[in-house]
C-alpha positions in Angstrom: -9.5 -23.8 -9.7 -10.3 -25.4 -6.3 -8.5 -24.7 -3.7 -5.8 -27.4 -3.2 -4.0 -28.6 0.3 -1.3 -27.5 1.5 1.3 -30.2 0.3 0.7 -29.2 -3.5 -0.1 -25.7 -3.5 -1.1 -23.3 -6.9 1.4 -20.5 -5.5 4.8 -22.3 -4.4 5.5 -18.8 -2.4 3.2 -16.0 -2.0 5.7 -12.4 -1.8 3.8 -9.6 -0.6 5.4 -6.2 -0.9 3.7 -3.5 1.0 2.0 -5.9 4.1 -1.1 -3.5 5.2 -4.9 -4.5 5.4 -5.0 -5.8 1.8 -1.9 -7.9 1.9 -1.7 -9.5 5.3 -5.5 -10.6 4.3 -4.6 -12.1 0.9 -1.6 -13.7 2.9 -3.5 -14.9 5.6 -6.8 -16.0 3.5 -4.1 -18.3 1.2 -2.6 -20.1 4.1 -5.8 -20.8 5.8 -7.2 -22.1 2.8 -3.8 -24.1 1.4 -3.3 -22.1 -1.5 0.6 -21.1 -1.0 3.3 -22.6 0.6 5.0 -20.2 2.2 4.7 -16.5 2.5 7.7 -14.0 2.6 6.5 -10.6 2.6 8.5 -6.7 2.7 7.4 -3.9 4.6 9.6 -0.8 6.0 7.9 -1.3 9.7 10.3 -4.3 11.3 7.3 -4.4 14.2 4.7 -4.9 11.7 6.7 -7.9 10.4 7.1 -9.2 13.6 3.9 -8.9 14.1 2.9 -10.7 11.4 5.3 -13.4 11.3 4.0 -14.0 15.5 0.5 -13.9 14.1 1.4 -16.6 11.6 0.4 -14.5 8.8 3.9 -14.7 7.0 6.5 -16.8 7.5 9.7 -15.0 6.9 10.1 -11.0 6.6 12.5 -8.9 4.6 13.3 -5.0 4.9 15.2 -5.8 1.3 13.7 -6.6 -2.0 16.5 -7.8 -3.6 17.0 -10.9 -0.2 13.3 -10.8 -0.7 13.2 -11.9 -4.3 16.1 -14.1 -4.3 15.0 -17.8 -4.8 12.0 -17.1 -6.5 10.3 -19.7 -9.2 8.1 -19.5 -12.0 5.1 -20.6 -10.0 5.7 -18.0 -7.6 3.6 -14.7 -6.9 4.2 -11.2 -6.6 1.8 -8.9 -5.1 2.5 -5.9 -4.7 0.5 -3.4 -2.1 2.4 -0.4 -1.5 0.4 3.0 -1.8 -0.5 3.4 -5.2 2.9 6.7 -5.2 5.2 5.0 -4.2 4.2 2.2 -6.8 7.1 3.4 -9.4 10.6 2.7 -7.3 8.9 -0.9 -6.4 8.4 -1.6 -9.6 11.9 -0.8 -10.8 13.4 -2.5 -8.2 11.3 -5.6 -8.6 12.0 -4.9 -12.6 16.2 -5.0 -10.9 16.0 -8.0 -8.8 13.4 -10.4 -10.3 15.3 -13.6 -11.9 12.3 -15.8 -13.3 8.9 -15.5 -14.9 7.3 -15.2 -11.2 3.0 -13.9 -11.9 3.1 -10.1 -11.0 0.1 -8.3 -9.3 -0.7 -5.4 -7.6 -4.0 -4.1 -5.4 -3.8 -0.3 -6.0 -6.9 1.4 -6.2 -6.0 3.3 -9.3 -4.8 1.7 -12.5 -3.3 3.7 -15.3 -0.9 5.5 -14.0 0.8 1.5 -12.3 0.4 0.3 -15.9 2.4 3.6 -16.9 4.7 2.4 -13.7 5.2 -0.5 -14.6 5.7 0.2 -18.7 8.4 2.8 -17.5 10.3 -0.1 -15.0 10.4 -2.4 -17.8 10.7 -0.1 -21.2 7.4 -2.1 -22.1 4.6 -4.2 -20.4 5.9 -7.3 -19.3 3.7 -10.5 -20.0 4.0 -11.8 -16.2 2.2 -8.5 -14.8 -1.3 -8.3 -14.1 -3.1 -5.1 -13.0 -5.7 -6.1 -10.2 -7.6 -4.2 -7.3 -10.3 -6.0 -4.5 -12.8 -4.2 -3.8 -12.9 -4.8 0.0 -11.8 -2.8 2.9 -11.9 -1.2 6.0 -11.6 1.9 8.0 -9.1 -0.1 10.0 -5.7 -0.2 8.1 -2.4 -2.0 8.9 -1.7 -6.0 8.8 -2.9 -5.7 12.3 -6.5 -5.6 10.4 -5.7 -8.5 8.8 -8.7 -10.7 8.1 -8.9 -14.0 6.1 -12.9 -13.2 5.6 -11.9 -9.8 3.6 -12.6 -10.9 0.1 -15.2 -13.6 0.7 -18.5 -12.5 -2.0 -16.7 -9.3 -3.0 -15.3 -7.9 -6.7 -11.7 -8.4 -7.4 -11.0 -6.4 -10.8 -8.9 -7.3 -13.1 -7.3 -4.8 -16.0 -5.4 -7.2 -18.3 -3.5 -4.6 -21.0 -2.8 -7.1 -23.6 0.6 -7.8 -23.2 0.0 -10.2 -20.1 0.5 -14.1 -20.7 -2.8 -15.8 -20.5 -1.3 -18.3 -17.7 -0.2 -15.1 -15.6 -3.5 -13.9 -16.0 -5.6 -16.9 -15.1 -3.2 -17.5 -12.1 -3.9 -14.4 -10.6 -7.9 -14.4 -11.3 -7.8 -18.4 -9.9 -6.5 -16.5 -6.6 -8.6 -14.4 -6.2 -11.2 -16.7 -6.8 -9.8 -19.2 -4.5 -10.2 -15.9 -1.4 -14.0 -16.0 -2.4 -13.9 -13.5 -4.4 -15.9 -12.5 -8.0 -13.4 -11.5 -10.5 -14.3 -9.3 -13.5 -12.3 -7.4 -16.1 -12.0 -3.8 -17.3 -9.6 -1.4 -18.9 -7.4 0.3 -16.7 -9.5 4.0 -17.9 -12.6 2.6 -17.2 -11.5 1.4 -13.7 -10.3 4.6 -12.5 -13.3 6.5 -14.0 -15.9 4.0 -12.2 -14.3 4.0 -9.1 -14.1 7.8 -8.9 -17.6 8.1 -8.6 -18.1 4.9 -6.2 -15.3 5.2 -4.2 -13.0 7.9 -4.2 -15.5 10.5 -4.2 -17.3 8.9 -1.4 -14.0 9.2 0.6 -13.1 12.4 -0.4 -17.2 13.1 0.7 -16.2 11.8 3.7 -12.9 13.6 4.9 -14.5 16.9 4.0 -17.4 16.2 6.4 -15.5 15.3 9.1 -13.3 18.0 8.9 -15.9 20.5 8.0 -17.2 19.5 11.5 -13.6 19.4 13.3 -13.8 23.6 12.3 -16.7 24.7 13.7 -16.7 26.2 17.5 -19.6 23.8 18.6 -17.6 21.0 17.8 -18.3 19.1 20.8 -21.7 19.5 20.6 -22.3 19.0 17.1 -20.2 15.8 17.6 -22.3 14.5 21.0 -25.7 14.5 19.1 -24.3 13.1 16.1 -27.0 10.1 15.4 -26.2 6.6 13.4 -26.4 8.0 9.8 -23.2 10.3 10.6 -21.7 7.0 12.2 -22.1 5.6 9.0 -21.5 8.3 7.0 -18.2 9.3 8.2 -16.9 5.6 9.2 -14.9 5.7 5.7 -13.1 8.9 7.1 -11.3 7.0 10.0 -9.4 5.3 6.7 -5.7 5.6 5.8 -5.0 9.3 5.1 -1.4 8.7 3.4 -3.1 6.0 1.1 -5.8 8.5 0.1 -3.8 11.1 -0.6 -2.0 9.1 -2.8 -5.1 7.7 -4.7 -6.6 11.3 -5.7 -3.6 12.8 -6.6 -2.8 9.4 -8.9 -6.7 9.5 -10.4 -7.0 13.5 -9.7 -8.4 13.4 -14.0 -11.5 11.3 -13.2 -12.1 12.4 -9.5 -11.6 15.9 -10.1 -14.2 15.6 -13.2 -16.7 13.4 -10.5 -16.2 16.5 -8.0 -17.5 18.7 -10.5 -20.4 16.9 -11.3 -21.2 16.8 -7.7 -21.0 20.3 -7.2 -23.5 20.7 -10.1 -25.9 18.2 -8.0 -25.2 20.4 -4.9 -26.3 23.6 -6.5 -29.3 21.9 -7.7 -30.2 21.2 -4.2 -29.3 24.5 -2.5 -31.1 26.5 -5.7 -34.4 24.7 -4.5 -33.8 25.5 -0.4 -33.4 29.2 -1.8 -36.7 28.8 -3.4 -38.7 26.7 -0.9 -39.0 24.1 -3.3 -40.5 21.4 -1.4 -41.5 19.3 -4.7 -38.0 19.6 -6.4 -36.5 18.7 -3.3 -39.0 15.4 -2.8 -37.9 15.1 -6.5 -34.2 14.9 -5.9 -34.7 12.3 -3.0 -37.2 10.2 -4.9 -34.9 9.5 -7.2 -31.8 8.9 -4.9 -33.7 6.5 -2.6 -35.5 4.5 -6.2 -31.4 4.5 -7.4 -30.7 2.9 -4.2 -33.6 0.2 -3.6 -32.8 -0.8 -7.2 -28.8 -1.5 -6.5 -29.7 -3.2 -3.1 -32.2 -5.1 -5.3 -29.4 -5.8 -8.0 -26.7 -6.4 -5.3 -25.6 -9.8 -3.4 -24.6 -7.5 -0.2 -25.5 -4.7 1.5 -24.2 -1.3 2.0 
């Protein structure tokens, strides 16, 4: 679907429920590029609707879902980016106050247990819902990091259950496609066990670093000769710790079965320091650094 002007948009009102990083970008992308109308969006922080509204990223803000969903048409959109725990009263509550076949969608980074939410709001998968999660981010979090750019020549995932209508589901993969984004599809199971290993133990990596090194008494100095790599490293550390929490605890199965594996990996690598192993440690990083020249290879962007 190309992207259309502004006097005949694909998404007579874009509602965004939960404006942080991901839904002030998806809000600001789809006006910049004519694909909604109007945005109304509800957050709990009045500033951060102000904010928002002064910025041009939304048009009208709401502290109340049901004045937030009143008026809504069938060629509306939903999209729902609250922290993936507090998913389950939204969902009733939209479940409550939603009058018409408006397309559903949500940007959590875990997936089973907001189908489960959402089975539970509606005593059964509605056919206007559609599981989704970008896979674009930032350390930066808030609508203040709003960025129109976010989802340009990144994955969008889809995890269509069956029970969605194909025009619901094609409405919310044409959005994402519209934002210059690649959409593919998975099952919600096989989302959250791939993205346990490529991002939520990364994070989790990440936090434990940095606070590994926030406990030690030569803090300071450990922290002043820090070089680039633990830049990089620990950049995803500076990310939302209320939304992180809530994604491990909601996918503790699959990350808690990554976390193992790692350790197994760790004590591989220790059991050859022990040793003085220099060619089983040469081994391990031979075969990290082929894995990783083969997925830059493979991949259209860069880590």
């Amino acid at each position: 679907m190309a992207a259309n002007t502004a006097t005949n948009p694909p998404v007579r009102r874009l509602i965004v429920i939960g404006l942080g990083l991901i839904g002030g970008s998806v809000a600001l992308a789809a006006k910049k590029r004519g694909l909604v109308g109007e945005v109304f969006a509800l957050n709990r922080s009045a500033d951060s609707l102000q904010f928002a509204k002064d910025a041009g990223i939304i048009d009208q803000g709401f502290q109340s879902i049901e004045e937030l969903l009143s008026g809504t048409k069938e060629n509306d959109l939903i999209l729902l980016g609250v922290p993936v725990l507090a998913m389950g009263p939204i969902l009733k509550q939209v479940q409550q106050y939603l009058e018409t076949d408006a397309t559903i969608t949500d940007v959590g980074s875990t997936k089973s247990n907001i189908v489960e939410l959402a089975r539970d709001a509606w005593s059964g998968l509605p056919s206007n819902f559609v599981p989704g999660h970008p896979i674009a981010g930032s350390e930066n979090f808030g609508v203040q990091a709003a960025r129109a750019d976010l989802f340009e020549q990144h994955r969008v995932i889809l995890t269509p259950t069956g029970h969605e209508s194909h025009r619901h589901l094609q409405r919310v993969r044409d959005l994402w496609t519209d934002l210059g984004a690649e959409v593919d599809e998975m099952s919600p199971e096989h989302h959250d066990k791939i993205l346990a290993a490529t991002s939520h133990l990364p994070h989790i990596l990440a936090f434990t670093l940095v606070d590994q090194l926030a406990s030690m008494e030569e803090q300071t100095e450990v922290l002043r000769y820090a070089a680039g790599g633990f830049r990089d490293f620990s950049r995803i550390a500076g990310s939302d710790p209320v939304m992180w929490r809530d994604i491990l605890i909601a996918n503790r199965e699959s990350i808690t079965a990554r976390i193992e594996e790692f350790e197994s990996h760790l004590e591989n690598l220790k059991s050859a320091l022990k040793n003085s192993s220099p060619e089983q440690i040469q081994e391990i990083f031979e075969r990290a650094q082929k894995t990783r020249k083969g997925f830059l290879h493979k991949s259209d962007e860069k880590l």
